[in-house]
mmJSON file of the N, C-alpha and C atoms, coordinates in Angstrom:
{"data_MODEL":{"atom_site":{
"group_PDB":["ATOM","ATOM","ATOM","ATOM","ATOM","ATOM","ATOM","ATOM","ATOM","ATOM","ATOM","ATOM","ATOM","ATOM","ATOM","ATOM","ATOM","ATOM","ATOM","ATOM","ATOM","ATOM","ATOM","ATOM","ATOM","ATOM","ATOM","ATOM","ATOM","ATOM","ATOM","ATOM","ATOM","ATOM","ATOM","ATOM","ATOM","ATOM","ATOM","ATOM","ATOM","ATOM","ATOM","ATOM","ATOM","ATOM","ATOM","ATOM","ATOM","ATOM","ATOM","ATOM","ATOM","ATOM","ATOM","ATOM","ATOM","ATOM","ATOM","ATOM","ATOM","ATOM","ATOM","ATOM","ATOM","ATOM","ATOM","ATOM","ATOM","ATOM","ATOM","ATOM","ATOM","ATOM","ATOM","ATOM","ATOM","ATOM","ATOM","ATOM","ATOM","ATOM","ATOM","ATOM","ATOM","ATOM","ATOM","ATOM","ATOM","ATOM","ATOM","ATOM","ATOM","ATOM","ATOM","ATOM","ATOM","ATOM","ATOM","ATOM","ATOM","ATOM","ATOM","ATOM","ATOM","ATOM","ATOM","ATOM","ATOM","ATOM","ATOM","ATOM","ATOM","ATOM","ATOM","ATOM","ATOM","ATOM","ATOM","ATOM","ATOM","ATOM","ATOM","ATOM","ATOM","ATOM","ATOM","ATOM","ATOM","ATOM","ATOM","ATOM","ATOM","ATOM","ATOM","ATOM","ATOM","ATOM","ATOM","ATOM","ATOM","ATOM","ATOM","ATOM","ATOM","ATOM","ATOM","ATOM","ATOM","ATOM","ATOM","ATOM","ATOM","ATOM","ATOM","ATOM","ATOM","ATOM","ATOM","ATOM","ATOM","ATOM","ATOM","ATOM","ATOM","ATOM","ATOM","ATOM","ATOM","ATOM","ATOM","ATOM","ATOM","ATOM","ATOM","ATOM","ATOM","ATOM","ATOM","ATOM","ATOM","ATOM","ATOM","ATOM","ATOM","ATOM","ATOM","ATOM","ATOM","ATOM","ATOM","ATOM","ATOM","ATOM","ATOM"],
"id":[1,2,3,4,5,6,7,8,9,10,11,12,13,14,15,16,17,18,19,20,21,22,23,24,25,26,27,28,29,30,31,32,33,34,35,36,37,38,39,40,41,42,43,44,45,46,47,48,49,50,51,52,53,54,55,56,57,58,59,60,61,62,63,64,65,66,67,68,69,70,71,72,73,74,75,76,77,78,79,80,81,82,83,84,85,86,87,88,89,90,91,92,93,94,95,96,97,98,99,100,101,102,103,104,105,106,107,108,109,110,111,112,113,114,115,116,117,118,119,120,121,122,123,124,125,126,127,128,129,130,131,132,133,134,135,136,137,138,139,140,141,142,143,144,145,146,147,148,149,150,151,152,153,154,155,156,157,158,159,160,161,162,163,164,165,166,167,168,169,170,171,172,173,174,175,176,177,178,179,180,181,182,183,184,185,186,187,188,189,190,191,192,193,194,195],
"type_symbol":["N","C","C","N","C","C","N","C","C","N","C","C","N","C","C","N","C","C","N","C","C","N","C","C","N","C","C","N","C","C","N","C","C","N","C","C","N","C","C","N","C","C","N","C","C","N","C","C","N","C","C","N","C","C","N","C","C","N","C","C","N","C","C","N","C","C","N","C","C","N","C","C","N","C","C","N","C","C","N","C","C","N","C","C","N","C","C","N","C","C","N","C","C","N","C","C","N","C","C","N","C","C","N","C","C","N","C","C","N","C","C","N","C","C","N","C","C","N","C","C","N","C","C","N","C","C","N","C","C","N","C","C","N","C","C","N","C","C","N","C","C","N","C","C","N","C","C","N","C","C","N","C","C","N","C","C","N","C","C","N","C","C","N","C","C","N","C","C","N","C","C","N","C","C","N","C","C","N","C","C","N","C","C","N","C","C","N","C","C","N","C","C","N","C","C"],
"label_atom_id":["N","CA","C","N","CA","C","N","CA","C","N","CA","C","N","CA","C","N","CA","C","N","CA","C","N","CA","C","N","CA","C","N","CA","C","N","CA","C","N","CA","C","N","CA","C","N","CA","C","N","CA","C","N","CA","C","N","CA","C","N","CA","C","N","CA","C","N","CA","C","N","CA","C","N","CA","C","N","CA","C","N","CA","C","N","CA","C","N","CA","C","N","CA","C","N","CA","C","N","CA","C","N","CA","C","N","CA","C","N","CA","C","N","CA","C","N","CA","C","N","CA","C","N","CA","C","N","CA","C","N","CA","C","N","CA","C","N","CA","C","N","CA","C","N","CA","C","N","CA","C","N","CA","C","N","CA","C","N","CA","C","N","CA","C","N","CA","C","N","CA","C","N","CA","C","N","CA","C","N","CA","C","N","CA","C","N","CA","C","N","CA","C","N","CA","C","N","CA","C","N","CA","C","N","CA","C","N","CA","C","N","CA","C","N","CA","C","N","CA","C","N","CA","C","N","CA","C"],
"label_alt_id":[null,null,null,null,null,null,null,null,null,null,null,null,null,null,null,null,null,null,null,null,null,null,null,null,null,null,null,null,null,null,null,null,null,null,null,null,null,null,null,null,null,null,null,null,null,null,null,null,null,null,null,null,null,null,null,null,null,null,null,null,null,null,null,null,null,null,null,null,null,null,null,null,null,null,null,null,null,null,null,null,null,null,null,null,null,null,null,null,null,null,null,null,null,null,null,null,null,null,null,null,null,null,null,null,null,null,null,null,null,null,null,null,null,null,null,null,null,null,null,null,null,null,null,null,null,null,null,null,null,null,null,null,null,null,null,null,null,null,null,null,null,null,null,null,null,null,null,null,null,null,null,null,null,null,null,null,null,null,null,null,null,null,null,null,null,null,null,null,null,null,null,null,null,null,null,null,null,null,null,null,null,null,null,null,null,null,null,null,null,null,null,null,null,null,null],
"label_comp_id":["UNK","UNK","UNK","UNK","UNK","UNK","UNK","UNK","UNK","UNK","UNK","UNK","UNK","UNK","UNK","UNK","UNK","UNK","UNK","UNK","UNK","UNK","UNK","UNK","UNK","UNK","UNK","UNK","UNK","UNK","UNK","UNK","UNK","UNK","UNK","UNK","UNK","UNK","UNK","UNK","UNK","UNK","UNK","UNK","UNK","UNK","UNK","UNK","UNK","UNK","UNK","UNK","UNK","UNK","UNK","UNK","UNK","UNK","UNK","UNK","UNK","UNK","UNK","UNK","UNK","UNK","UNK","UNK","UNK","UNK","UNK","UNK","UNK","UNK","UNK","UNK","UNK","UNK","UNK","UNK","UNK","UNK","UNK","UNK","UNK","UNK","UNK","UNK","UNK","UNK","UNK","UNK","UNK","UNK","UNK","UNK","UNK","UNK","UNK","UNK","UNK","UNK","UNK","UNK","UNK","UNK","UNK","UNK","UNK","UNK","UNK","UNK","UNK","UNK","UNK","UNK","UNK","UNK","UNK","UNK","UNK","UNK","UNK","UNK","UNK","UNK","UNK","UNK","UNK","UNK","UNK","UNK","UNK","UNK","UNK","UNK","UNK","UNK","UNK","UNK","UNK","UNK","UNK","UNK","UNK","UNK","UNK","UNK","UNK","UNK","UNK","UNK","UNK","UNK","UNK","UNK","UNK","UNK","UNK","UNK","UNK","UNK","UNK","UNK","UNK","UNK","UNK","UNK","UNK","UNK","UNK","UNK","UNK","UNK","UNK","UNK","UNK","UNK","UNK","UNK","UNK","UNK","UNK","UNK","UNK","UNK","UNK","UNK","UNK","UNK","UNK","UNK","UNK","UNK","UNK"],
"label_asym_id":["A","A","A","A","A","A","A","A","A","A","A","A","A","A","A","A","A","A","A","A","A","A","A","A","A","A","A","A","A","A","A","A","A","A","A","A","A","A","A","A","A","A","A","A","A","A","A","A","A","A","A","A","A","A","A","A","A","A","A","A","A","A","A","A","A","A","A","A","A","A","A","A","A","A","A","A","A","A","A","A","A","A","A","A","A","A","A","A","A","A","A","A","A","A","A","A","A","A","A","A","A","A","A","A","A","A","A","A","A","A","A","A","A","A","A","A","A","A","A","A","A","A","A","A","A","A","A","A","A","A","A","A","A","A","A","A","A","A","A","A","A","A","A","A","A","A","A","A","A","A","A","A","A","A","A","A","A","A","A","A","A","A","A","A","A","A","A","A","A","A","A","A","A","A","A","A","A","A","A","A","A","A","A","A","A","A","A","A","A","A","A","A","A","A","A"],
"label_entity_id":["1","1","1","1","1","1","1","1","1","1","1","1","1","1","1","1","1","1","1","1","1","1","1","1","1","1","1","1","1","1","1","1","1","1","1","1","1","1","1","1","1","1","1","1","1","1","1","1","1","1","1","1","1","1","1","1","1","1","1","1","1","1","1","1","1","1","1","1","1","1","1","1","1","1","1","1","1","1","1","1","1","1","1","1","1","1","1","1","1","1","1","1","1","1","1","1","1","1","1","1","1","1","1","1","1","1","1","1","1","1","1","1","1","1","1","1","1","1","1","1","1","1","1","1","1","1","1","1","1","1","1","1","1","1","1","1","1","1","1","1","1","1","1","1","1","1","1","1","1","1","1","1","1","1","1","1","1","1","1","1","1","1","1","1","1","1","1","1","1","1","1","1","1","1","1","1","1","1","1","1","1","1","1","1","1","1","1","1","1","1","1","1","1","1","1"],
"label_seq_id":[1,1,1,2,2,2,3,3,3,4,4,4,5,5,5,6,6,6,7,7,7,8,8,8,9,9,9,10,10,10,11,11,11,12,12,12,13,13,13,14,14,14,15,15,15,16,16,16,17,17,17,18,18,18,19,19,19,20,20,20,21,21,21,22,22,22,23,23,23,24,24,24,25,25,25,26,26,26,27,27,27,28,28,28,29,29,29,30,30,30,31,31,31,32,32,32,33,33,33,34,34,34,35,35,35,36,36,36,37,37,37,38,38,38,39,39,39,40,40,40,41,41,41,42,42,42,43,43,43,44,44,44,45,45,45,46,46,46,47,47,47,48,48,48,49,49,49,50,50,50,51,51,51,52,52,52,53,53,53,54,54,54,55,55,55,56,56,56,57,57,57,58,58,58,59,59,59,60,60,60,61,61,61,62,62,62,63,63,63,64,64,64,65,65,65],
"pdbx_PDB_ins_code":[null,null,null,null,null,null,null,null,null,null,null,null,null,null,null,null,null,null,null,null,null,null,null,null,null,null,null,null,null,null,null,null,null,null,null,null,null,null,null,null,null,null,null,null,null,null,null,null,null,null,null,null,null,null,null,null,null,null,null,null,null,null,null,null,null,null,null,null,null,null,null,null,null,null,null,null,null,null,null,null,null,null,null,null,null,null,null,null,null,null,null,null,null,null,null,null,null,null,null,null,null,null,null,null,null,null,null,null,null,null,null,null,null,null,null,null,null,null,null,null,null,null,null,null,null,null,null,null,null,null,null,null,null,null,null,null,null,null,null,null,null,null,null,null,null,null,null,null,null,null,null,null,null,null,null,null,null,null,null,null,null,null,null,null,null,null,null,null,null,null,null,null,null,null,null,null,null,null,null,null,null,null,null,null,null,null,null,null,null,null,null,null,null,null,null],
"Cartn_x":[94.113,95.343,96.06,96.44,97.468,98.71,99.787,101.182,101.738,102.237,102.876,104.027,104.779,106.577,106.594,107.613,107.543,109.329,109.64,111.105,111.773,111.224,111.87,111.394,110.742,110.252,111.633,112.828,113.738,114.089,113.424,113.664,112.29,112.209,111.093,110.136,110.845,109.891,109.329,109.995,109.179,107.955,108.244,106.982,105.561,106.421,105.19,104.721,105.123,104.406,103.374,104.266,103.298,102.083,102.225,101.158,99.845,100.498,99.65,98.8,99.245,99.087,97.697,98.123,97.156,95.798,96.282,94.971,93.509,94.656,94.076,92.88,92.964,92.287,90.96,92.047,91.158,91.576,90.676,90.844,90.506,90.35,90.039,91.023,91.873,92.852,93.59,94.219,94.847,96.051,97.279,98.809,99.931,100.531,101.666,103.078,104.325,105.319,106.408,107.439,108.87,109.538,110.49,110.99,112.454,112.67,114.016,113.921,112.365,112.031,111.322,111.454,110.42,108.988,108.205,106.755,106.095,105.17,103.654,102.773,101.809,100.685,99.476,98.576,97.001,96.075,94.961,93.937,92.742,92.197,91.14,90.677,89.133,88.387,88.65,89.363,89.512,90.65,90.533,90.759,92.174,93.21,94.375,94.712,94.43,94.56,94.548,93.62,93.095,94.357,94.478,95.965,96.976,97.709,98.985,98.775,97.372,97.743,97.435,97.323,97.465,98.529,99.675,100.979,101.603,101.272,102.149,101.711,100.883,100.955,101.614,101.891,102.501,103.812,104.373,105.839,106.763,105.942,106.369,105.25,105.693,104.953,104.895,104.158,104.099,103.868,104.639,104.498,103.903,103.015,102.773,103.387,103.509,104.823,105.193],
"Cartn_y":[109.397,109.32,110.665,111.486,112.567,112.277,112.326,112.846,113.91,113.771,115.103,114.467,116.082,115.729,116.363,115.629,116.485,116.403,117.808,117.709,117.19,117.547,117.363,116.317,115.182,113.637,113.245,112.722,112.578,110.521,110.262,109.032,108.606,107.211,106.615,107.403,108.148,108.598,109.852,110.621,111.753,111.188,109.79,108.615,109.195,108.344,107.936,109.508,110.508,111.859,112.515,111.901,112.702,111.855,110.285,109.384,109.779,109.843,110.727,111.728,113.198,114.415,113.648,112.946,113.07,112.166,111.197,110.174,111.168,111.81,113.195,114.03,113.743,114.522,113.78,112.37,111.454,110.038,109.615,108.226,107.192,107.454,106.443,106.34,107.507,107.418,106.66,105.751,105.354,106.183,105.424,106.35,105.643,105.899,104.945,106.547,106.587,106.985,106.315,107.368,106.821,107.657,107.972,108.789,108.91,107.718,107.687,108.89,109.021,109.849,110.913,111.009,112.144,112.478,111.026,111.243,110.444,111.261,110.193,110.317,109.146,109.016,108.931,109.059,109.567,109.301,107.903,107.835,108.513,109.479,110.299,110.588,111.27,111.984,113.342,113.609,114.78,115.684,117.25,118.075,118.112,118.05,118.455,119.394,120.515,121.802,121.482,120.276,120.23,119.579,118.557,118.196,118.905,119.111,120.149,120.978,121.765,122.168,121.466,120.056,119.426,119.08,118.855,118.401,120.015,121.0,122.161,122.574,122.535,122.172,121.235,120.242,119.238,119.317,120.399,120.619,120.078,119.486,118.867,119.733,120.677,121.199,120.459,120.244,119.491,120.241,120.124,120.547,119.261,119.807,119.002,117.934,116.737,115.885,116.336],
"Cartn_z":[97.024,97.806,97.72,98.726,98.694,99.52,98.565,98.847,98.884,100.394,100.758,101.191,101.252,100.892,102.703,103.485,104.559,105.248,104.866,104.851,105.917,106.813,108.507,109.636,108.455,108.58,108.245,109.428,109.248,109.573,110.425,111.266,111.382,112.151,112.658,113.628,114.499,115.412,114.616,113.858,113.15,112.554,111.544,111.122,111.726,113.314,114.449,114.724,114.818,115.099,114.107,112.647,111.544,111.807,111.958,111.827,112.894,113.966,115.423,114.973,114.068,113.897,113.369,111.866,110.978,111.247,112.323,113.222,113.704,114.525,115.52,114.205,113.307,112.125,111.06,111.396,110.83,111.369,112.438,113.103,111.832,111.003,109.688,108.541,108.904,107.858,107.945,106.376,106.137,105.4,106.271,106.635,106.221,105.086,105.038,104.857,105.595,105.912,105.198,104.936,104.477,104.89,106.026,106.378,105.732,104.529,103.512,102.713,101.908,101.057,101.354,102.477,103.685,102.834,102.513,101.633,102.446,102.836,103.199,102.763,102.537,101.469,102.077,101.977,103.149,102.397,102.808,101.966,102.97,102.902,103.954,103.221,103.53,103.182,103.362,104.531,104.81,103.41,103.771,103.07,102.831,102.168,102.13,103.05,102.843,103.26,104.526,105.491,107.083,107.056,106.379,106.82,106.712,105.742,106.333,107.608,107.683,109.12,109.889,109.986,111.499,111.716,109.964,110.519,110.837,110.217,110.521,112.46,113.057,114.372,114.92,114.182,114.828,114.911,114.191,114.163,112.26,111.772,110.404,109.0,109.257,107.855,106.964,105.651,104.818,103.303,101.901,100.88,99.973,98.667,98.013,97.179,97.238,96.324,95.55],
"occupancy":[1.0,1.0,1.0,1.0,1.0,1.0,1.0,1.0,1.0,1.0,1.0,1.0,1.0,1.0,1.0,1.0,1.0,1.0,1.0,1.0,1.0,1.0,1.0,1.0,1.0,1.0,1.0,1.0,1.0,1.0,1.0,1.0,1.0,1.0,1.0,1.0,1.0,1.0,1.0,1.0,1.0,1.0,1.0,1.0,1.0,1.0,1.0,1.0,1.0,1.0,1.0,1.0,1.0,1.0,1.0,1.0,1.0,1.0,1.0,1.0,1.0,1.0,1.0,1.0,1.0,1.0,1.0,1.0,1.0,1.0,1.0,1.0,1.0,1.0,1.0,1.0,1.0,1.0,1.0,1.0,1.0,1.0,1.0,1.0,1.0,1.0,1.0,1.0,1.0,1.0,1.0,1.0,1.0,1.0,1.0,1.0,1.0,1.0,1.0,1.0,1.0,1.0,1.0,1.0,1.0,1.0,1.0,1.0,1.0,1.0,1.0,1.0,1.0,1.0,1.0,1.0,1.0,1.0,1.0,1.0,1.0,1.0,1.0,1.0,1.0,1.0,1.0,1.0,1.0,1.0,1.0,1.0,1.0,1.0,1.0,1.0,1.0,1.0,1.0,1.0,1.0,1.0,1.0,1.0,1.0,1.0,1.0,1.0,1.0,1.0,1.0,1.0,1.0,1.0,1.0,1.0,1.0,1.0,1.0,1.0,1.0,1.0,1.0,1.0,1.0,1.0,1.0,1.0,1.0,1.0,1.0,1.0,1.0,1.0,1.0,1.0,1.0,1.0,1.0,1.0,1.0,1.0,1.0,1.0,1.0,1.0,1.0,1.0,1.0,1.0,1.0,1.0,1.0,1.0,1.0],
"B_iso_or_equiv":[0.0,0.0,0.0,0.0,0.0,0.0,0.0,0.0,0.0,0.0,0.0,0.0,0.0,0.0,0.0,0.0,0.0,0.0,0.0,0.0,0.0,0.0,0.0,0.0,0.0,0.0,0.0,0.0,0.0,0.0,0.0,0.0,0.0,0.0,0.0,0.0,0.0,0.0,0.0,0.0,0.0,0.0,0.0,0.0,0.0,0.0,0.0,0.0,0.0,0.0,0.0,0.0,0.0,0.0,0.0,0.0,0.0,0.0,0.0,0.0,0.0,0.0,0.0,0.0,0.0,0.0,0.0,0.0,0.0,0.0,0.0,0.0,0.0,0.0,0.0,0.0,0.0,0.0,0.0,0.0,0.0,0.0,0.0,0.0,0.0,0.0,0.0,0.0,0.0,0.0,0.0,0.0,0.0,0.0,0.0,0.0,0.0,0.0,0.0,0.0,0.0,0.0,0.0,0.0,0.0,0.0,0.0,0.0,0.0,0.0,0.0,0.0,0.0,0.0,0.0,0.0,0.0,0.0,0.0,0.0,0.0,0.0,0.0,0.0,0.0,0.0,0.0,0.0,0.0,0.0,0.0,0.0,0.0,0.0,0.0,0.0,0.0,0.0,0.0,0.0,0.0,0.0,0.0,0.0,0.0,0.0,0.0,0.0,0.0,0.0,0.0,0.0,0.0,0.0,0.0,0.0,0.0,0.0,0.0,0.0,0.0,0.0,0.0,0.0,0.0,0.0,0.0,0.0,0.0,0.0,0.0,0.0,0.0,0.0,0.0,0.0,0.0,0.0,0.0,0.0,0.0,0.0,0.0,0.0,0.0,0.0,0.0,0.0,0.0,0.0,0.0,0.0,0.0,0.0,0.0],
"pdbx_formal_charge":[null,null,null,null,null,null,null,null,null,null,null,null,null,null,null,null,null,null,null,null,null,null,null,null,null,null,null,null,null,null,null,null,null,null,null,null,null,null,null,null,null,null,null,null,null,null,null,null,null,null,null,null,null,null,null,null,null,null,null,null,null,null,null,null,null,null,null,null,null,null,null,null,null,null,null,null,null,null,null,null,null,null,null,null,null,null,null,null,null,null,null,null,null,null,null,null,null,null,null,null,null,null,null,null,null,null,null,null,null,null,null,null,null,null,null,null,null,null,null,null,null,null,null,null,null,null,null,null,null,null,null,null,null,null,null,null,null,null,null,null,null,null,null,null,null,null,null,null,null,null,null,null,null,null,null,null,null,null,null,null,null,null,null,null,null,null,null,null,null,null,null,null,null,null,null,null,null,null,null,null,null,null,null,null,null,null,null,null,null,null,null,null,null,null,null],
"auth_seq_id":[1,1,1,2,2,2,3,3,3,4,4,4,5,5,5,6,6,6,7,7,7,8,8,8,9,9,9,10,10,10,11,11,11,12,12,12,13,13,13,14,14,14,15,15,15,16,16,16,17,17,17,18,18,18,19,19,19,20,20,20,21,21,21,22,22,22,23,23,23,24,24,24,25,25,25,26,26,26,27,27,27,28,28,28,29,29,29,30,30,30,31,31,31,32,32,32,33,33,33,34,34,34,35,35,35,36,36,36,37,37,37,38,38,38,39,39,39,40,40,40,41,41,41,42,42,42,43,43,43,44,44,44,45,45,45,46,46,46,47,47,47,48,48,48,49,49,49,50,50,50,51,51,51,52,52,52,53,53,53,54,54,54,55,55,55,56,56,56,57,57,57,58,58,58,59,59,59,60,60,60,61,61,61,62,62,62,63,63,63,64,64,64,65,65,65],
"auth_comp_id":["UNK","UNK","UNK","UNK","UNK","UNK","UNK","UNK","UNK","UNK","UNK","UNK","UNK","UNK","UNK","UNK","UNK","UNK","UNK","UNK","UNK","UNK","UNK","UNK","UNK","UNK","UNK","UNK","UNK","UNK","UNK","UNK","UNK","UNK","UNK","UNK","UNK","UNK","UNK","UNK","UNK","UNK","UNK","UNK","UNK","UNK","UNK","UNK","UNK","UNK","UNK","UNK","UNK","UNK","UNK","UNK","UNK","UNK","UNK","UNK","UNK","UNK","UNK","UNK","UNK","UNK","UNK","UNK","UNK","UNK","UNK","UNK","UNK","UNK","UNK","UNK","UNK","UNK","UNK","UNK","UNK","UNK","UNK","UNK","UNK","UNK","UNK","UNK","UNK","UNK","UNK","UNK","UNK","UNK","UNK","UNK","UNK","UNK","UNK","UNK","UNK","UNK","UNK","UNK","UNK","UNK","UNK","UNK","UNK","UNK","UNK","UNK","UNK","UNK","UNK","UNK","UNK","UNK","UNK","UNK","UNK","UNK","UNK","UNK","UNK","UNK","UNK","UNK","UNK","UNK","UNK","UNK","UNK","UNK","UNK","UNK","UNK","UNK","UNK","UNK","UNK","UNK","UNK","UNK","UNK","UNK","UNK","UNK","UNK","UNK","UNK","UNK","UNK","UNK","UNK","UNK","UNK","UNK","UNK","UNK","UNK","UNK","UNK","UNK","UNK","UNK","UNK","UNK","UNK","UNK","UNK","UNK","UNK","UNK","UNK","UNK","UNK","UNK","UNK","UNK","UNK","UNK","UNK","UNK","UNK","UNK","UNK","UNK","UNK","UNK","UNK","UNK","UNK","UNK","UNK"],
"auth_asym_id":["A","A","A","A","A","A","A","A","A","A","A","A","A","A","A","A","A","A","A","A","A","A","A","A","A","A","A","A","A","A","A","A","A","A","A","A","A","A","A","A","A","A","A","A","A","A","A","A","A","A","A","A","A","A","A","A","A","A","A","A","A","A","A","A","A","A","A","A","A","A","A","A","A","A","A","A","A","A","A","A","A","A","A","A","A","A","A","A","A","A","A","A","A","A","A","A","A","A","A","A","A","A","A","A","A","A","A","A","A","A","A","A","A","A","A","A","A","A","A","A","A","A","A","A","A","A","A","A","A","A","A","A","A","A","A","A","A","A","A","A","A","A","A","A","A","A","A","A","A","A","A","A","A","A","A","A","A","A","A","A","A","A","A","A","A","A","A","A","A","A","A","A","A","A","A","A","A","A","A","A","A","A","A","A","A","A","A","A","A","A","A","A","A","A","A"],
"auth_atom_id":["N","CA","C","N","CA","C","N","CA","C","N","CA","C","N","CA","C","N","CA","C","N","CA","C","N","CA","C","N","CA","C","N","CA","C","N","CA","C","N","CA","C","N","CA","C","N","CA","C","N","CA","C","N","CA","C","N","CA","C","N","CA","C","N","CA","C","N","CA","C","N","CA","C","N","CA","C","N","CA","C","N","CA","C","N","CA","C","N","CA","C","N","CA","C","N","CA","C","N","CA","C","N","CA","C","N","CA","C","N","CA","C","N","CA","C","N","CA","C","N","CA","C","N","CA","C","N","CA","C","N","CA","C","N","CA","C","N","CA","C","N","CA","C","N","CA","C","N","CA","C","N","CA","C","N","CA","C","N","CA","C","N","CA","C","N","CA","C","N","CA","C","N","CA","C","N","CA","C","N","CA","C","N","CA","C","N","CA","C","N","CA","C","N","CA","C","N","CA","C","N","CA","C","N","CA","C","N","CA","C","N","CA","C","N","CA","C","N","CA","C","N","CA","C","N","CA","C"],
"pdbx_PDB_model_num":[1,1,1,1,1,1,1,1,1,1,1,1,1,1,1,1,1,1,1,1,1,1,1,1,1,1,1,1,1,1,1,1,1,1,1,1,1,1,1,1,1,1,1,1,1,1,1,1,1,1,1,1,1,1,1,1,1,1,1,1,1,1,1,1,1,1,1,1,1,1,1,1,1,1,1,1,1,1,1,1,1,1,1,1,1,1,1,1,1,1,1,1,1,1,1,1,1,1,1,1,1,1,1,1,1,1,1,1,1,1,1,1,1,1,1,1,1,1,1,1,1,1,1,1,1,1,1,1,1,1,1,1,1,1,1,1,1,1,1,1,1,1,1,1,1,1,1,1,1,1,1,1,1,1,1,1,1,1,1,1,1,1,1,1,1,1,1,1,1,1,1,1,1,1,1,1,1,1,1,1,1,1,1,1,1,1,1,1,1,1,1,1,1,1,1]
}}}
C-alpha cells in the first residue's frame, strides 16, 4: 500500500480527479481518498514514482505521507 499526502486534494471533486489520474495508470488499482486529510492510499503494482507523475500531470502533485 502507498500513501501519499496531496496538498491541493481539497474537496470531493479533487477525490474524483486524483482517483481518474491514478485509474489512467492503473485500471486495477485500488484507490481510497480523504480529501479531510488530503491522503490517498493506492494498492498497485505500479511504481510510486509512475504515480506521482500521473498525479503531478494531473494538476495534484503528490508528497510522500
Amino acid at each position: 500500500m502507498i500513501t501519499l499526502t496531496i496538498p491541493n486534494m481539497t474537496c470531493g471533486g479533487c477525490a474524483k480527479s486524483v482517483t481518474k489520474a491514478l485509474l489512467n495508470v492503473d485500471a486495477q488499482a485500488q484507490i481510497e481518498t480523504d480529501p479531510t486529510t488530503r491522503k490517498v492510499q493506492v494498492k498497485s503494482n505500479i511504481e510510486e514514482s509512475t504515480l506521482r507523475t500521473a498525479l503531478s500531470a494531473a494538476g495534484y502533485p503528490a508528497d510522500p505521507a
